[in-house]
PyMOL Python script that loads the backbone (N, CA, C, O; Angstrom):
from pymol import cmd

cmd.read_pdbstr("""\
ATOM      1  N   UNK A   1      70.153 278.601 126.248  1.00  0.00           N
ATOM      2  CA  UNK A   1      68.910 278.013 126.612  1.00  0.00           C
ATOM      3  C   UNK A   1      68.842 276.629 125.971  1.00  0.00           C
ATOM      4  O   UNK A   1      68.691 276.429 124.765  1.00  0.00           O
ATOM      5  N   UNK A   2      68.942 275.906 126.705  1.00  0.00           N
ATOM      6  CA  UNK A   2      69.008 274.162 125.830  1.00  0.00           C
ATOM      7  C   UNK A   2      67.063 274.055 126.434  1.00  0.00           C
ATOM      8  O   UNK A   2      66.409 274.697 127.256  1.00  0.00           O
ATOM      9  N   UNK A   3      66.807 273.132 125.683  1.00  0.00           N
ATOM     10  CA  UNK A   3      65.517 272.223 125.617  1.00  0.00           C
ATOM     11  C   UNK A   3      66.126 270.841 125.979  1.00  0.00           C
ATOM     12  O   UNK A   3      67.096 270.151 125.665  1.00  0.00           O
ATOM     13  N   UNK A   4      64.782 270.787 127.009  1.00  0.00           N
ATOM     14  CA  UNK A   4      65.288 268.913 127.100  1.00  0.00           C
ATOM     15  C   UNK A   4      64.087 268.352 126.188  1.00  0.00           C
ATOM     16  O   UNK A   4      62.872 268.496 126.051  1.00  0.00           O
ATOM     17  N   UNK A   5      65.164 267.622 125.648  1.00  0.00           N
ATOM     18  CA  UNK A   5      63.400 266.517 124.950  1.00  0.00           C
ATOM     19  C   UNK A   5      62.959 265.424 125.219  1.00  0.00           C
ATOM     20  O   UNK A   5      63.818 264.619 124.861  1.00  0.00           O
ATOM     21  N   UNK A   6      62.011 264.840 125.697  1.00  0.00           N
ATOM     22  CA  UNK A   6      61.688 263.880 126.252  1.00  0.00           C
ATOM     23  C   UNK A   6      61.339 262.811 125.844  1.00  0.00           C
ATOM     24  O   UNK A   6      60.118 262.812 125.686  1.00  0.00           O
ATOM     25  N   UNK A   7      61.876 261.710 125.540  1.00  0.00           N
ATOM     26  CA  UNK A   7      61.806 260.500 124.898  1.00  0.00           C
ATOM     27  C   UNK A   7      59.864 260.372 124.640  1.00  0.00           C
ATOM     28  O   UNK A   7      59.082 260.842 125.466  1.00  0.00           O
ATOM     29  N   UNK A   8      59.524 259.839 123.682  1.00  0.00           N
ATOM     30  CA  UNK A   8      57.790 259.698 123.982  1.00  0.00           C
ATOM     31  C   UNK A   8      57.727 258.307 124.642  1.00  0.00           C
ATOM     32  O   UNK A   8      58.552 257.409 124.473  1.00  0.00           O
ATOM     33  N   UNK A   9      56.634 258.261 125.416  1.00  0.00           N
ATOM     34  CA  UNK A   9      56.249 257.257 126.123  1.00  0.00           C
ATOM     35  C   UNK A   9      56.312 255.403 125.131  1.00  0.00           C
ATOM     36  O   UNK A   9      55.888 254.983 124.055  1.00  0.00           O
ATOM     37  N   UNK A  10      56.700 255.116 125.712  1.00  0.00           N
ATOM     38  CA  UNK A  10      56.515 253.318 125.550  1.00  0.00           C
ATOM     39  C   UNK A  10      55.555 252.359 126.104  1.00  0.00           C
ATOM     40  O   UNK A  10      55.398 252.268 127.322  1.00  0.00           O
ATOM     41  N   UNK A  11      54.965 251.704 125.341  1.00  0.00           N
ATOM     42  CA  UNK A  11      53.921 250.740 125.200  1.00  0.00           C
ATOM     43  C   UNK A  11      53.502 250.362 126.583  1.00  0.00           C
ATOM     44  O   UNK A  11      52.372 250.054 126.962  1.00  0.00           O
ATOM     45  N   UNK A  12      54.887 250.459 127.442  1.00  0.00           N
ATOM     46  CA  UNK A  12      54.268 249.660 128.836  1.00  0.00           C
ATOM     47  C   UNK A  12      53.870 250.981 129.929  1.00  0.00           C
ATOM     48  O   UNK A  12      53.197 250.918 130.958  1.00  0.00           O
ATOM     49  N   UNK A  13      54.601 252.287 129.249  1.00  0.00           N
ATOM     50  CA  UNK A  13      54.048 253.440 129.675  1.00  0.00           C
ATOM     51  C   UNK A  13      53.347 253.819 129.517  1.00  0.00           C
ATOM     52  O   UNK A  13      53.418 254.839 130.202  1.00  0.00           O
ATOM     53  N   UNK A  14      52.003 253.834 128.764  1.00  0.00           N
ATOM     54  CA  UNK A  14      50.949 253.591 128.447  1.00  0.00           C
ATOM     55  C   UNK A  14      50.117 252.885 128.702  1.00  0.00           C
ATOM     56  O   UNK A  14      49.118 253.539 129.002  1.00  0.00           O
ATOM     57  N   UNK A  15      49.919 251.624 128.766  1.00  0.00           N
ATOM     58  CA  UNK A  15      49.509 250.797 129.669  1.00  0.00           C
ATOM     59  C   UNK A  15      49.626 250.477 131.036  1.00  0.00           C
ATOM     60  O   UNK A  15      49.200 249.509 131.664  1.00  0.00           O
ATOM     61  N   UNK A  16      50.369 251.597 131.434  1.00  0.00           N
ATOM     62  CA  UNK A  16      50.687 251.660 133.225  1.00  0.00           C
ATOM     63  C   UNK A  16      49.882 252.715 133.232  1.00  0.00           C
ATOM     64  O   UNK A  16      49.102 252.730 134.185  1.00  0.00           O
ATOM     65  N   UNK A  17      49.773 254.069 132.098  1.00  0.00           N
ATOM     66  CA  UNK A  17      48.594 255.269 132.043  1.00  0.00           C
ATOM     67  C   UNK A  17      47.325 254.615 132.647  1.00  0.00           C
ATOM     68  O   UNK A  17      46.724 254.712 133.717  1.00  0.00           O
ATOM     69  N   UNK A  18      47.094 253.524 130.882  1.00  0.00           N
ATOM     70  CA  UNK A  18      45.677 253.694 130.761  1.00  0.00           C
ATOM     71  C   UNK A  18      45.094 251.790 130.897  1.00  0.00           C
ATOM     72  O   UNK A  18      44.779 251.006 130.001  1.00  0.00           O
ATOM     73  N   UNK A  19      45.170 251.564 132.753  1.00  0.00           N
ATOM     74  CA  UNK A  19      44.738 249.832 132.296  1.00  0.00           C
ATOM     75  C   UNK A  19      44.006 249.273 131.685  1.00  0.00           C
ATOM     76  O   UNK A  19      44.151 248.098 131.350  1.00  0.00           O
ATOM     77  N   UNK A  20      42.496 250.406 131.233  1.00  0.00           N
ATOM     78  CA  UNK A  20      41.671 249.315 130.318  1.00  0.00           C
ATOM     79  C   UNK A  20      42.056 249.065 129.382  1.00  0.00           C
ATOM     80  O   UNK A  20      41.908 247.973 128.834  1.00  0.00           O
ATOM     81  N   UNK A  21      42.734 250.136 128.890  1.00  0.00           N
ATOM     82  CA  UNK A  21      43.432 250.043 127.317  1.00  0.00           C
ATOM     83  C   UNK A  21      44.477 248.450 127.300  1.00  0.00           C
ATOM     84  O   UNK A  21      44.405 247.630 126.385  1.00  0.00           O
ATOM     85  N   UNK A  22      45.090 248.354 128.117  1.00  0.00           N
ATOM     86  CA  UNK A  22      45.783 246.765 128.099  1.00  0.00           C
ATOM     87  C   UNK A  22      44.272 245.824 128.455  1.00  0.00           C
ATOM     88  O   UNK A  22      44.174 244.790 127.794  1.00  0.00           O
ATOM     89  N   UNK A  23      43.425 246.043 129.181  1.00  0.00           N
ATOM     90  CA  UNK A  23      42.746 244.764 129.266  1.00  0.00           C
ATOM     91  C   UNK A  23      41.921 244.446 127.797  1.00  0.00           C
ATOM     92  O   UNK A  23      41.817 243.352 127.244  1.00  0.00           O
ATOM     93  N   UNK A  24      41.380 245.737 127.359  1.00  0.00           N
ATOM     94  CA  UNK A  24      40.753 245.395 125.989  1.00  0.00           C
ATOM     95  C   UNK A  24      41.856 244.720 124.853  1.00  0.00           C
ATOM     96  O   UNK A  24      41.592 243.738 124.159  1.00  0.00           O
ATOM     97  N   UNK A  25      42.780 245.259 124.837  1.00  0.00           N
ATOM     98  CA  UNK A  25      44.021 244.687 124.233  1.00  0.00           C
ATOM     99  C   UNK A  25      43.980 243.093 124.384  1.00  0.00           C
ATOM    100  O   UNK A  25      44.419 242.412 123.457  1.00  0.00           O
ATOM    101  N   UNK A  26      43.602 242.648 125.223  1.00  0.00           N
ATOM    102  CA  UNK A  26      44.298 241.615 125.948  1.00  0.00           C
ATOM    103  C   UNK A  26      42.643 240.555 125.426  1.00  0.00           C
ATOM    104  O   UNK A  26      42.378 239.476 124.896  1.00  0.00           O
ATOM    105  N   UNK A  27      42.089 241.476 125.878  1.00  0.00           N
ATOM    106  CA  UNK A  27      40.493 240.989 125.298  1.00  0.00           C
ATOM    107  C   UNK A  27      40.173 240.872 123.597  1.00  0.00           C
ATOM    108  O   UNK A  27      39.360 240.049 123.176  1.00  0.00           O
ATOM    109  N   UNK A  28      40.843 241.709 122.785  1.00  0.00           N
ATOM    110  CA  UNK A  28      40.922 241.519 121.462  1.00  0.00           C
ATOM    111  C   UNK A  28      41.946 240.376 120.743  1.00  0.00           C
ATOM    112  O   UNK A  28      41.976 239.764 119.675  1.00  0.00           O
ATOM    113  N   UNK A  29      42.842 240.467 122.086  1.00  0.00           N
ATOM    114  CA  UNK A  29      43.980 239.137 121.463  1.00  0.00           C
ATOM    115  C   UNK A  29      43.288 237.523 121.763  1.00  0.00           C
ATOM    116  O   UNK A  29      43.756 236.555 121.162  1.00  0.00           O
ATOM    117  N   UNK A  30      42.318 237.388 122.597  1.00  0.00           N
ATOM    118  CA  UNK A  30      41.777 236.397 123.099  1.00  0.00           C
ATOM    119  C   UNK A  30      40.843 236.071 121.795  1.00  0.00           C
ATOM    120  O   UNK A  30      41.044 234.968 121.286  1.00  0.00           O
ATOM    121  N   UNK A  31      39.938 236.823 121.252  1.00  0.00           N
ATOM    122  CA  UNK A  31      39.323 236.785 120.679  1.00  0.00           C
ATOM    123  C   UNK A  31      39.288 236.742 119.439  1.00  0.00           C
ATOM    124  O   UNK A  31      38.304 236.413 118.776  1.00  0.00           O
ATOM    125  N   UNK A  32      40.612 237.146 118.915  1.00  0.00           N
ATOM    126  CA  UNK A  32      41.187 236.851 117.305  1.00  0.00           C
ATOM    127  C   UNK A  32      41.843 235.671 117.780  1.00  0.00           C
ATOM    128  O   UNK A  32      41.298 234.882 117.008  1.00  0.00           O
ATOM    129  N   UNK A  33      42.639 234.925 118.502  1.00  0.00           N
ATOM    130  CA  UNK A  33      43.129 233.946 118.828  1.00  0.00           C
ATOM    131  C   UNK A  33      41.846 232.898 118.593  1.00  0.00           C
ATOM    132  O   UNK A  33      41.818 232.177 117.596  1.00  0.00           O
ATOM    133  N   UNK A  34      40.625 232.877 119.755  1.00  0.00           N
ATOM    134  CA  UNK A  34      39.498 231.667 119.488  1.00  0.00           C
ATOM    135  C   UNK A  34      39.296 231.769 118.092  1.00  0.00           C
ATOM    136  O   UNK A  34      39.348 230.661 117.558  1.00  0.00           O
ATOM    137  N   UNK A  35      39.065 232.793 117.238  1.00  0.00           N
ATOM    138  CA  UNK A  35      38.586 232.270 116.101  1.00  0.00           C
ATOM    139  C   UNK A  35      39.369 232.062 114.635  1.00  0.00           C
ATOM    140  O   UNK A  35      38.905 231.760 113.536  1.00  0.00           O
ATOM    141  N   UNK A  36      41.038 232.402 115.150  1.00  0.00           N
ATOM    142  CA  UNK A  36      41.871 231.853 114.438  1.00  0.00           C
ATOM    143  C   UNK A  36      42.224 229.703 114.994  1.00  0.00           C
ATOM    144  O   UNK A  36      42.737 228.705 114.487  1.00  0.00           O
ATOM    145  N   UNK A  37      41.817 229.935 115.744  1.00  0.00           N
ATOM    146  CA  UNK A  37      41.754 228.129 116.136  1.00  0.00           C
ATOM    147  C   UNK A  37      40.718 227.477 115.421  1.00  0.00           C
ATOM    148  O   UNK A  37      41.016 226.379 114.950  1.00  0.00           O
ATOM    149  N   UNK A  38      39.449 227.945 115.213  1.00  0.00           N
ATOM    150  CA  UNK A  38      38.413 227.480 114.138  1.00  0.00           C
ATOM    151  C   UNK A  38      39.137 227.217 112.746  1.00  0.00           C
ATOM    152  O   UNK A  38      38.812 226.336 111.950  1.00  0.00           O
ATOM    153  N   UNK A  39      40.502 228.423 112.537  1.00  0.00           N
ATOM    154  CA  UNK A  39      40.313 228.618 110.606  1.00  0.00           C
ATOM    155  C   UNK A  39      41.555 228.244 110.314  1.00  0.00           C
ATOM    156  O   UNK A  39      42.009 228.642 109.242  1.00  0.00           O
ATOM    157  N   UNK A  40      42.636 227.160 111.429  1.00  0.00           N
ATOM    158  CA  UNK A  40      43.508 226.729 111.370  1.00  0.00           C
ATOM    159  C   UNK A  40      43.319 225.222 110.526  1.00  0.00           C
ATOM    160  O   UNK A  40      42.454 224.448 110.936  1.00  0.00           O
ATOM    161  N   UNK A  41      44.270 224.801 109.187  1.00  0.00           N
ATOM    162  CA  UNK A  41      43.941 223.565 108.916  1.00  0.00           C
ATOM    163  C   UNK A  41      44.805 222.303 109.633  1.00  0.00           C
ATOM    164  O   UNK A  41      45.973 222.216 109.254  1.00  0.00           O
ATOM    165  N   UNK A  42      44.413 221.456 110.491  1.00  0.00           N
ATOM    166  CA  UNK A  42      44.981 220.802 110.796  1.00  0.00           C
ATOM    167  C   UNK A  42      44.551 219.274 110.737  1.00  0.00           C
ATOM    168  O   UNK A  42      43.388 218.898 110.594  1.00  0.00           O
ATOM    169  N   UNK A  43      45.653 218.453 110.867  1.00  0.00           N
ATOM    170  CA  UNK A  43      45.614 217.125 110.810  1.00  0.00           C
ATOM    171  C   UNK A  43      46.313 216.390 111.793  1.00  0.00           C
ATOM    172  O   UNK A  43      47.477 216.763 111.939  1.00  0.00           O
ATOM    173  N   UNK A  44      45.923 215.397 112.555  1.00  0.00           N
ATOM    174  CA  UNK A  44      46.392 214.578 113.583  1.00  0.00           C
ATOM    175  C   UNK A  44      47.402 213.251 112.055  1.00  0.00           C
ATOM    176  O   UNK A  44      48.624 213.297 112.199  1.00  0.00           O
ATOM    177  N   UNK A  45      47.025 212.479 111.097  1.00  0.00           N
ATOM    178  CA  UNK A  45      47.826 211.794 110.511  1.00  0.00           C
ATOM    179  C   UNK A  45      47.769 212.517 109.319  1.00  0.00           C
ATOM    180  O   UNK A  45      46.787 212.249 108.627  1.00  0.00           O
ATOM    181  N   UNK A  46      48.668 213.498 108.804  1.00  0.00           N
ATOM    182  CA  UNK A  46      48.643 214.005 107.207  1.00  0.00           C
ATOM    183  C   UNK A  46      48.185 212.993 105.814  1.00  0.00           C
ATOM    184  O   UNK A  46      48.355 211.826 106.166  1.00  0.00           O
ATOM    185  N   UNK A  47      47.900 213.025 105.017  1.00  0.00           N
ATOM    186  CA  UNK A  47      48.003 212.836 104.071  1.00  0.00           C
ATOM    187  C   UNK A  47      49.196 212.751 103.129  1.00  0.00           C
ATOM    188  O   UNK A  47      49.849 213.787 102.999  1.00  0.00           O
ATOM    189  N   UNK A  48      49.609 211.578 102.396  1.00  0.00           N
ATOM    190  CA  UNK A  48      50.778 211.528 102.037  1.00  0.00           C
ATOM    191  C   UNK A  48      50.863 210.399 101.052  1.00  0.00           C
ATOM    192  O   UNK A  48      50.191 209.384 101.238  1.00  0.00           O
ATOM    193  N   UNK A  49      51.755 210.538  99.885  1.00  0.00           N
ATOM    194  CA  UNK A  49      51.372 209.622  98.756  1.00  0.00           C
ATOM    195  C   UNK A  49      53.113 208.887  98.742  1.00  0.00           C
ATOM    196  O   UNK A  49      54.188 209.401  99.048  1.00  0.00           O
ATOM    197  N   UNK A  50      52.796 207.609  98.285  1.00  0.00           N
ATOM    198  CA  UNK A  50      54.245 207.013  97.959  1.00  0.00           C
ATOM    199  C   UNK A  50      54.500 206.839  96.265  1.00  0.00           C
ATOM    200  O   UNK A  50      53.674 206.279  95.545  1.00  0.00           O
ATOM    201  N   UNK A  51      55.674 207.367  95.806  1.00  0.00           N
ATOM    202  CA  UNK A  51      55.764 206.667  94.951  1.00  0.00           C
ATOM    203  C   UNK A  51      56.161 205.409  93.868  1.00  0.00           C
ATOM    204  O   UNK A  51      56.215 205.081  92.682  1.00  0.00           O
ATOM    205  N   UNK A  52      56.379 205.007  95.199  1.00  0.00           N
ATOM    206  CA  UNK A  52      57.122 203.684  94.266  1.00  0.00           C
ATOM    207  C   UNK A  52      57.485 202.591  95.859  1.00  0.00           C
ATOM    208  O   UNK A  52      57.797 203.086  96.941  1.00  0.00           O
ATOM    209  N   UNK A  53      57.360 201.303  95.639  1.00  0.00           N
ATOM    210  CA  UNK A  53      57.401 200.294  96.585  1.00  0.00           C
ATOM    211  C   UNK A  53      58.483 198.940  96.080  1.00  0.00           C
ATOM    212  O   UNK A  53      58.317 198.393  94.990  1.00  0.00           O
ATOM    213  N   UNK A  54      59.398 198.590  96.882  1.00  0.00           N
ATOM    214  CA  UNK A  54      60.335 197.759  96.611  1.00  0.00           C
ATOM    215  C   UNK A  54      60.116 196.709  97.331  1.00  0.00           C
ATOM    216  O   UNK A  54      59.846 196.710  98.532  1.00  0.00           O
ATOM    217  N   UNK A  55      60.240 195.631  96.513  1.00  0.00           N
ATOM    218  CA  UNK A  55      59.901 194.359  97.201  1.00  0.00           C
ATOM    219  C   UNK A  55      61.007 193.250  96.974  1.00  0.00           C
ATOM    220  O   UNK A  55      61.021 192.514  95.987  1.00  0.00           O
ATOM    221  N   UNK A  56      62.092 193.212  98.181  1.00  0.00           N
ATOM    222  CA  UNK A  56      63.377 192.114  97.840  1.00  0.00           C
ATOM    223  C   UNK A  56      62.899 190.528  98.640  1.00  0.00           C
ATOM    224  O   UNK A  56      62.463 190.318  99.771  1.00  0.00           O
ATOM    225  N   UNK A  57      63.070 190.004  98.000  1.00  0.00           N
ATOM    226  CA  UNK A  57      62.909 188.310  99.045  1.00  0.00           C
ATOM    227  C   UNK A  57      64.132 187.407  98.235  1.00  0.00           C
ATOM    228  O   UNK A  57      64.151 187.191  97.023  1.00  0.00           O
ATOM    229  N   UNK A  58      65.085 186.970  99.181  1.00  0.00           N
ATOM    230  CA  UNK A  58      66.084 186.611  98.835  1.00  0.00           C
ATOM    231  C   UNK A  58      65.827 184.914  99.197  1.00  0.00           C
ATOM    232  O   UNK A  58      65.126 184.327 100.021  1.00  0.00           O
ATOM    233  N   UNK A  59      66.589 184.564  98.342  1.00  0.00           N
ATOM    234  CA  UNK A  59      66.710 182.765  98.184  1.00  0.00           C
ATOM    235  C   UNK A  59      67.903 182.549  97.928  1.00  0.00           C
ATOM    236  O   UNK A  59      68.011 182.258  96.737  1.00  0.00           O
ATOM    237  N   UNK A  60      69.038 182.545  98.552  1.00  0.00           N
ATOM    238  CA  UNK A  60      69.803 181.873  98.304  1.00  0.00           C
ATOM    239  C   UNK A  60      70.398 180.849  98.204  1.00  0.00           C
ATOM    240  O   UNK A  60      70.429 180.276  99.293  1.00  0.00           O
ATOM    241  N   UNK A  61      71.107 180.097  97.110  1.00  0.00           N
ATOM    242  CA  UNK A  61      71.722 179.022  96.011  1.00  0.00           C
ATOM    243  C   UNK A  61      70.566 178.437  95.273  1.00  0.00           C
ATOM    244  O   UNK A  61      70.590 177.303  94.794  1.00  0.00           O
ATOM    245  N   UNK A  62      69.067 179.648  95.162  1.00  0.00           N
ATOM    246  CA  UNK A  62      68.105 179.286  93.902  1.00  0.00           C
ATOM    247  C   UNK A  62      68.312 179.608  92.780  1.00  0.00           C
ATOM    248  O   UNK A  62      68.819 180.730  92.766  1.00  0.00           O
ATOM    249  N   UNK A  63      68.144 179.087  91.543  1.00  0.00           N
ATOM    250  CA  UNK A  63      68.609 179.630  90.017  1.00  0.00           C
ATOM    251  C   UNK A  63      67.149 180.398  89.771  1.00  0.00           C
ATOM    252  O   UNK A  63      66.024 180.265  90.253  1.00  0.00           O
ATOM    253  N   UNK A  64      67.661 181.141  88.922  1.00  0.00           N
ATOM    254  CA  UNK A  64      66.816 182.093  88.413  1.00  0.00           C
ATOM    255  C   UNK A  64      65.880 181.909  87.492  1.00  0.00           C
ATOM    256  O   UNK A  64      65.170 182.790  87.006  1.00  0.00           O
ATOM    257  N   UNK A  65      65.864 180.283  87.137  1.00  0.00           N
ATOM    258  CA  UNK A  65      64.303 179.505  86.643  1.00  0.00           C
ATOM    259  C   UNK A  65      63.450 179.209  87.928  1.00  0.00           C
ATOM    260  O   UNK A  65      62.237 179.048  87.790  1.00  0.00           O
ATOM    261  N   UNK A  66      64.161 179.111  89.464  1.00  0.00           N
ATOM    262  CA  UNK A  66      63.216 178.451  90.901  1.00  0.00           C
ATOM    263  C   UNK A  66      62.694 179.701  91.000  1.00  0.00           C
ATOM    264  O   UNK A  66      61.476 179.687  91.178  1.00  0.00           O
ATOM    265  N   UNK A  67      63.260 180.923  90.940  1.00  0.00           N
ATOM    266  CA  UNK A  67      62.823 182.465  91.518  1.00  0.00           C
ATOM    267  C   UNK A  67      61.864 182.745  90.701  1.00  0.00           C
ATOM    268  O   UNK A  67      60.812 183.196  91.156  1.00  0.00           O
ATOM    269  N   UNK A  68      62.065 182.490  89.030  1.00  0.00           N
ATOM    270  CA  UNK A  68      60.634 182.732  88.313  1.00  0.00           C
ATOM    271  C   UNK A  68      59.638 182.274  88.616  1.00  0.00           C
ATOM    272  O   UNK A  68      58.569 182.871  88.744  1.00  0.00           O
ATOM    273  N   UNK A  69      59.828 181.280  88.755  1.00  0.00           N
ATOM    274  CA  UNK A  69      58.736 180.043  89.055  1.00  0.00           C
ATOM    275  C   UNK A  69      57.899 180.266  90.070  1.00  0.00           C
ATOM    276  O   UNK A  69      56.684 180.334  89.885  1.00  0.00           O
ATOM    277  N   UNK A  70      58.427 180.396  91.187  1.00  0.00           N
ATOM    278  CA  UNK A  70      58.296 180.441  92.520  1.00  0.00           C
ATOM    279  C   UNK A  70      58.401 181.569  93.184  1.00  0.00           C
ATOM    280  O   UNK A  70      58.074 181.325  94.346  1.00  0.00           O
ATOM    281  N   UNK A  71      58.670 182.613  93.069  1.00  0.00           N
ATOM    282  CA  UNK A  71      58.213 183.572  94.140  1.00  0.00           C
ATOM    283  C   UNK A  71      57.533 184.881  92.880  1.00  0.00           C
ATOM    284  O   UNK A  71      56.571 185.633  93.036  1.00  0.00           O
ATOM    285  N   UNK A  72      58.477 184.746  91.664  1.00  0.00           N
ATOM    286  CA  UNK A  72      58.049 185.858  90.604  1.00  0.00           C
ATOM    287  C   UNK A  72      56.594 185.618  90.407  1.00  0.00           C
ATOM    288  O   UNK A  72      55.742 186.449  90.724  1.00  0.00           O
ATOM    289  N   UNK A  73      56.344 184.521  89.904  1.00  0.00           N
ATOM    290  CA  UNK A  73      54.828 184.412  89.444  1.00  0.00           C
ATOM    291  C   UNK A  73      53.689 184.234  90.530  1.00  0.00           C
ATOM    292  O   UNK A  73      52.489 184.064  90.315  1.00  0.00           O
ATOM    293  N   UNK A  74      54.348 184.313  91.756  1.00  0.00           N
ATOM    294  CA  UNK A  74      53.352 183.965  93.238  1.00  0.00           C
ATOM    295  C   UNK A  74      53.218 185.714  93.388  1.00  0.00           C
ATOM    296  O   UNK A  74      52.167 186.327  93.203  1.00  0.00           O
ATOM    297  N   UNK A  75      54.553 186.348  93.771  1.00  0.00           N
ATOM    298  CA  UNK A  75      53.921 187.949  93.980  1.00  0.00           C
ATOM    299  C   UNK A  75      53.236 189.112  93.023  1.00  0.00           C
ATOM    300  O   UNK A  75      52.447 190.036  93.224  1.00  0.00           O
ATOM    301  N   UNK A  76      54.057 188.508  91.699  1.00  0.00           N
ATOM    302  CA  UNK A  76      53.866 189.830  90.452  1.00  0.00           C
ATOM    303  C   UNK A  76      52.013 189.889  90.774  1.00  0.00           C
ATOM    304  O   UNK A  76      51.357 190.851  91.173  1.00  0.00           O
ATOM    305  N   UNK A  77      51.587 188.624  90.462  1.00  0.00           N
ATOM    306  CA  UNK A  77      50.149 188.900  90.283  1.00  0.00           C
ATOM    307  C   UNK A  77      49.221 189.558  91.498  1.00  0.00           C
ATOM    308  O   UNK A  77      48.279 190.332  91.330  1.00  0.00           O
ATOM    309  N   UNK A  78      49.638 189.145  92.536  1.00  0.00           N
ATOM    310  CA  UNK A  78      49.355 189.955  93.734  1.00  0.00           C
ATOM    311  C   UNK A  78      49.614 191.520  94.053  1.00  0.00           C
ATOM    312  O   UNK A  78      48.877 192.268  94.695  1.00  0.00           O
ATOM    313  N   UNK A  79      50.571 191.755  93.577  1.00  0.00           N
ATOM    314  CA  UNK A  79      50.941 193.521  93.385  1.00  0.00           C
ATOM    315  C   UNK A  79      50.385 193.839  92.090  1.00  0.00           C
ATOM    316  O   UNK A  79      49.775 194.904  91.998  1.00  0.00           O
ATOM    317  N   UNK A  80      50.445 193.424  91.521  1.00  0.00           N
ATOM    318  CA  UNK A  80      49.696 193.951  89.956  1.00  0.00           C
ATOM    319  C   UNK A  80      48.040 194.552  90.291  1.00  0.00           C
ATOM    320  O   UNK A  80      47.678 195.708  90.076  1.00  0.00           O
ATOM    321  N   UNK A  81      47.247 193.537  90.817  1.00  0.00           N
ATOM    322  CA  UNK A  81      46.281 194.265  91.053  1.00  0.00           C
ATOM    323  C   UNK A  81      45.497 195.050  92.347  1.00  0.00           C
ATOM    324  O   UNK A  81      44.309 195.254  92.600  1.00  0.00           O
ATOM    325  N   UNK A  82      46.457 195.302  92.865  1.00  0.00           N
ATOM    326  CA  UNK A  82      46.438 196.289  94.281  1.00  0.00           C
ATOM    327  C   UNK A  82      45.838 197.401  93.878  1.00  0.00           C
ATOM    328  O   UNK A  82      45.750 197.259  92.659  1.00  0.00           O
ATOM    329  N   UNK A  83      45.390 198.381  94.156  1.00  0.00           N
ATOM    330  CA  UNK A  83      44.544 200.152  93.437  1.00  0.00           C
ATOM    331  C   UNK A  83      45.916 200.486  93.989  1.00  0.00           C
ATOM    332  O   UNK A  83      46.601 200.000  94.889  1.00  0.00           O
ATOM    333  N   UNK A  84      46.099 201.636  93.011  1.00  0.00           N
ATOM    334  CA  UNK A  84      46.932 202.236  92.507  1.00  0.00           C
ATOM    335  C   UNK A  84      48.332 201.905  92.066  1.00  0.00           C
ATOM    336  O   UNK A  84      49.226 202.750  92.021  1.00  0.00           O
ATOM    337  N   UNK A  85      48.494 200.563  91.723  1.00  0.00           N
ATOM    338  CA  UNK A  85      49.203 200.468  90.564  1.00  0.00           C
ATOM    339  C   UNK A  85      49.892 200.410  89.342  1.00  0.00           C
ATOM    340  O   UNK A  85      50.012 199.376  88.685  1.00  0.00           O
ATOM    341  N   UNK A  86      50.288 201.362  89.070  1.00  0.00           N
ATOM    342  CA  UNK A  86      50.693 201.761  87.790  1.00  0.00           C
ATOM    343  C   UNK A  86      51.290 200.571  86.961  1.00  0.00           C
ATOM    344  O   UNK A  86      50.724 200.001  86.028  1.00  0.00           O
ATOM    345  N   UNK A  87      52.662 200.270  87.516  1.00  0.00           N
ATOM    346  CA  UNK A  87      53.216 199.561  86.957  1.00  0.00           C
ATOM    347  C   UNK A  87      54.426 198.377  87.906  1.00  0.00           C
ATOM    348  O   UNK A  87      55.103 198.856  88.817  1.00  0.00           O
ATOM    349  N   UNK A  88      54.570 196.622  87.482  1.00  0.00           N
ATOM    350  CA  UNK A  88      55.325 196.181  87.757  1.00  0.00           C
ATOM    351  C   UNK A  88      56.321 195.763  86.938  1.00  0.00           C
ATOM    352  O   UNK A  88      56.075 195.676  85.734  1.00  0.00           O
ATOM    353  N   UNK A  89      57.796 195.383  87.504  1.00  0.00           N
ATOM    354  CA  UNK A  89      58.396 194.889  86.874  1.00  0.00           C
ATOM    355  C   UNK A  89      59.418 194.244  88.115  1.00  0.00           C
ATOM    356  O   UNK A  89      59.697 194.685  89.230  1.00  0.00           O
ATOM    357  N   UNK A  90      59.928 192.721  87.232  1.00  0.00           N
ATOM    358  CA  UNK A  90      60.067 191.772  88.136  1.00  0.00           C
ATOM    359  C   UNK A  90      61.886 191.474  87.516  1.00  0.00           C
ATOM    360  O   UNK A  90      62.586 190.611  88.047  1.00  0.00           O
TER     361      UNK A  90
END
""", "prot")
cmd.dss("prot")
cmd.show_as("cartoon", "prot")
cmd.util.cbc("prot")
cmd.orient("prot")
């Protein structure tokens, strides 16, 4: 005497049973969905910090008394007091 055993039904066998049971389904996924879109954090441009900014300006066949003179003491003071400057060095 063998027994057959019968696999148990699957999700879509069930929902071929019982259709409201998929539409409420379908109605509860809609509805945790709208109000997971409320409690999502999002940003169109993030927020984002730099730390440190490089500034090269080249002169070439100037000595390095024209570069002090002339471009060191024209920018340092201009980046020095920008907000959030920590620190320059030239």
């Amino acid at each position: 005497m063998s027994q057959s055993s019968q696999p148990a039904p699957g999700p879509i066998a069930l929902f071929a049973a019982h259709p409201t049971a998929a539409n409420l389904l379908l109605a509860l996924m809609l509805v945790c969905g709208l109000f997971a879109v409320n409690q999502i954090n999002r940003q169109f441009f993030p927020d984002f910090g730099i730390d440190f900014v490089t500034v090269i300006i080249e002169w070439p066949g100037a000595s390095a008394e024209d570069i002090d003179n002339n471009i060191v003491q024209a920018v340092e003071p201009a980046v020095r007091f920008l907000g959030g400057v920590d620190s320059v060095n030239s």
